[in-house]
Every structure is written in C-alpha cells, then in structure tokens.
C-alpha positions in Angstrom: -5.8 64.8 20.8 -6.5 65.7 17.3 -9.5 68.3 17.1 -11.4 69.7 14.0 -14.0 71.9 14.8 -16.2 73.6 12.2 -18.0 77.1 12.4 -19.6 79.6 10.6 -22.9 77.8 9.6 -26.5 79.0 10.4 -29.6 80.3 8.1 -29.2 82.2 5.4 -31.6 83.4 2.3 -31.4 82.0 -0.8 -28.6 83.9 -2.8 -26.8 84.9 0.4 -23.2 84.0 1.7 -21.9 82.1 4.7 -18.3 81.6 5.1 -17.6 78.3 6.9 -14.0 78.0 9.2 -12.7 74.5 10.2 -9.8 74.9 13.0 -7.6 72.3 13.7 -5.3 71.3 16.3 -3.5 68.5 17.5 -1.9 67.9 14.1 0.7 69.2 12.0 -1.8 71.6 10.1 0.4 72.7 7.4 1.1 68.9 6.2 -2.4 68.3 5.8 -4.7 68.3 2.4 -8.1 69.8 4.0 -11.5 68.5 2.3 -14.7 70.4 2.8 -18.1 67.6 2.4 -21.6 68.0 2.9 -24.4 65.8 2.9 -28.2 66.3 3.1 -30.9 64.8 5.0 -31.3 61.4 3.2 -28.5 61.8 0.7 -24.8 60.1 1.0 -22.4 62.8 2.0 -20.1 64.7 -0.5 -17.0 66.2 -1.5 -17.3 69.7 -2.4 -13.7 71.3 -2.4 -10.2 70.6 -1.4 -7.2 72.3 -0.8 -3.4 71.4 -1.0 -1.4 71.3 2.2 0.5 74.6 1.1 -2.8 75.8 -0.7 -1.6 75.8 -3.9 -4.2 73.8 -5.5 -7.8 73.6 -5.2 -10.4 71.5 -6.5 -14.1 72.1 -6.5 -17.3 70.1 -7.5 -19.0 71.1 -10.4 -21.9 72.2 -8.7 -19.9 75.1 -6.9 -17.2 75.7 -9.0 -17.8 79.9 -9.4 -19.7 80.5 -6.3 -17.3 78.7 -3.6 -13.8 79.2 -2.7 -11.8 77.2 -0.4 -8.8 78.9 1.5 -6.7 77.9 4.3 -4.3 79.7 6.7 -1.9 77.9 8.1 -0.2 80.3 10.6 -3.8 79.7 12.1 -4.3 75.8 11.2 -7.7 77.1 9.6 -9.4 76.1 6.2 -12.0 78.3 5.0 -15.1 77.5 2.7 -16.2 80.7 1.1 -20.1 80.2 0.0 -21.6 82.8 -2.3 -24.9 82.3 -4.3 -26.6 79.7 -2.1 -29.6 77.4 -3.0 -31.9 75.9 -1.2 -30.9 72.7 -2.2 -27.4 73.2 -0.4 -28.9 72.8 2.5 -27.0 70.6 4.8 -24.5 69.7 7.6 -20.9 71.0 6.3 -17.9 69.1 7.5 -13.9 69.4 6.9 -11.6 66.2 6.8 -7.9 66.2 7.2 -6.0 63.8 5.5 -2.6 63.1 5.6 -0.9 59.5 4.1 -2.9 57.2 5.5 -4.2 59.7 8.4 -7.6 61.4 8.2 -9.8 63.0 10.4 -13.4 64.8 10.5 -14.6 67.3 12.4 -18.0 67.2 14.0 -20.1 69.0 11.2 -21.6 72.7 11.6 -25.6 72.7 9.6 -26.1 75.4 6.8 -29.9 76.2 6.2 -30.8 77.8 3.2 -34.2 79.0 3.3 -36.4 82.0 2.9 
C-alpha cells in the first residue's frame, strides 16, 4: 500500500519559515521524481518545485525560486520543501506527488497559513 504523508504545515507570520516533509512508503523511493504543489482556496492547484530521483536536479516556480528549496533523503524516503520569506498569499494546502513512468501518487495535503 503506497503511502505519502505530508507534515510540517501550520501558521506562520508573514516573512517566517516552515519546512514541509513528505514521507513515503510502499514504493521504491529512490526511483521516484518527487513534486511539491499547492493550491489555494478557489484557485487550480500548482506545481511549485521538483526534485530528481537522485536529487540532482531541481526545478522551482518562478514565484519561489530564492526563498524555497526542495531536498530529499532517500535513506529516509523523505522530500523536503524548505519555505523562507512567506507571503500571505502562499497560503494554502501543500501536497507532494510521486511520479514514476506512468505511476504517480499524492499524498493527502498538510495546510500552510500565512497570516499575522
């Protein structure tokens, strides 16, 4: 049974730091390209960083590129989404997709509140 389960969220000030963690098991971690999305109330859900299955490449949105980092650990089968500089308007429910060839998988989504 393949599980992804996401931690780390909660309320933070604006210009504070949260550092999300996505575990994984039931899956070969290490083979897996890990994807950290968000999405806001009302808003379509989106792709904010990703990491190669060895971690040798990352890729960020532009709206985060400088202030998020994306790591993974794969002793541990855990991705990491390092958040610095929050807004407000980053509000949201964080989740981390797995993907594999044709294989993906979410995990249930853990809410960041950024708000004074």
């Amino acid at each position: 049974q393949v599980q992804l389960v996401e931690s780390g969220g909660g309320l933070v000030q604006p210009g504070g730091s949260l550092r999300l963690s996505c575990a994984a098991s039931g899956i070969t971690f290490s083979l897996y390209k890990m994807r950290w999305y968000r999405q806001a109330p009302g808003k379509e859900r989106e792709l904010v960083a990703e990491i190669t299955s060895t971690g040798s490449m990352t890729k960020y949105a532009d709206s985060v590129k400088g202030r998020f980092t994306i790591s993974r650990d794969n002793a541990k089968n855990t991705v990491y989404l390092q958040m610095n500089s929050l807004k407000a308007e980053e509000t949201a429910v964080y989740y981390c997709k797995a993907e594999w060839k044709s294989l993906a998988y979410w995990g249930q989504g853990t809410q960041v509140t950024v708000s004074s």
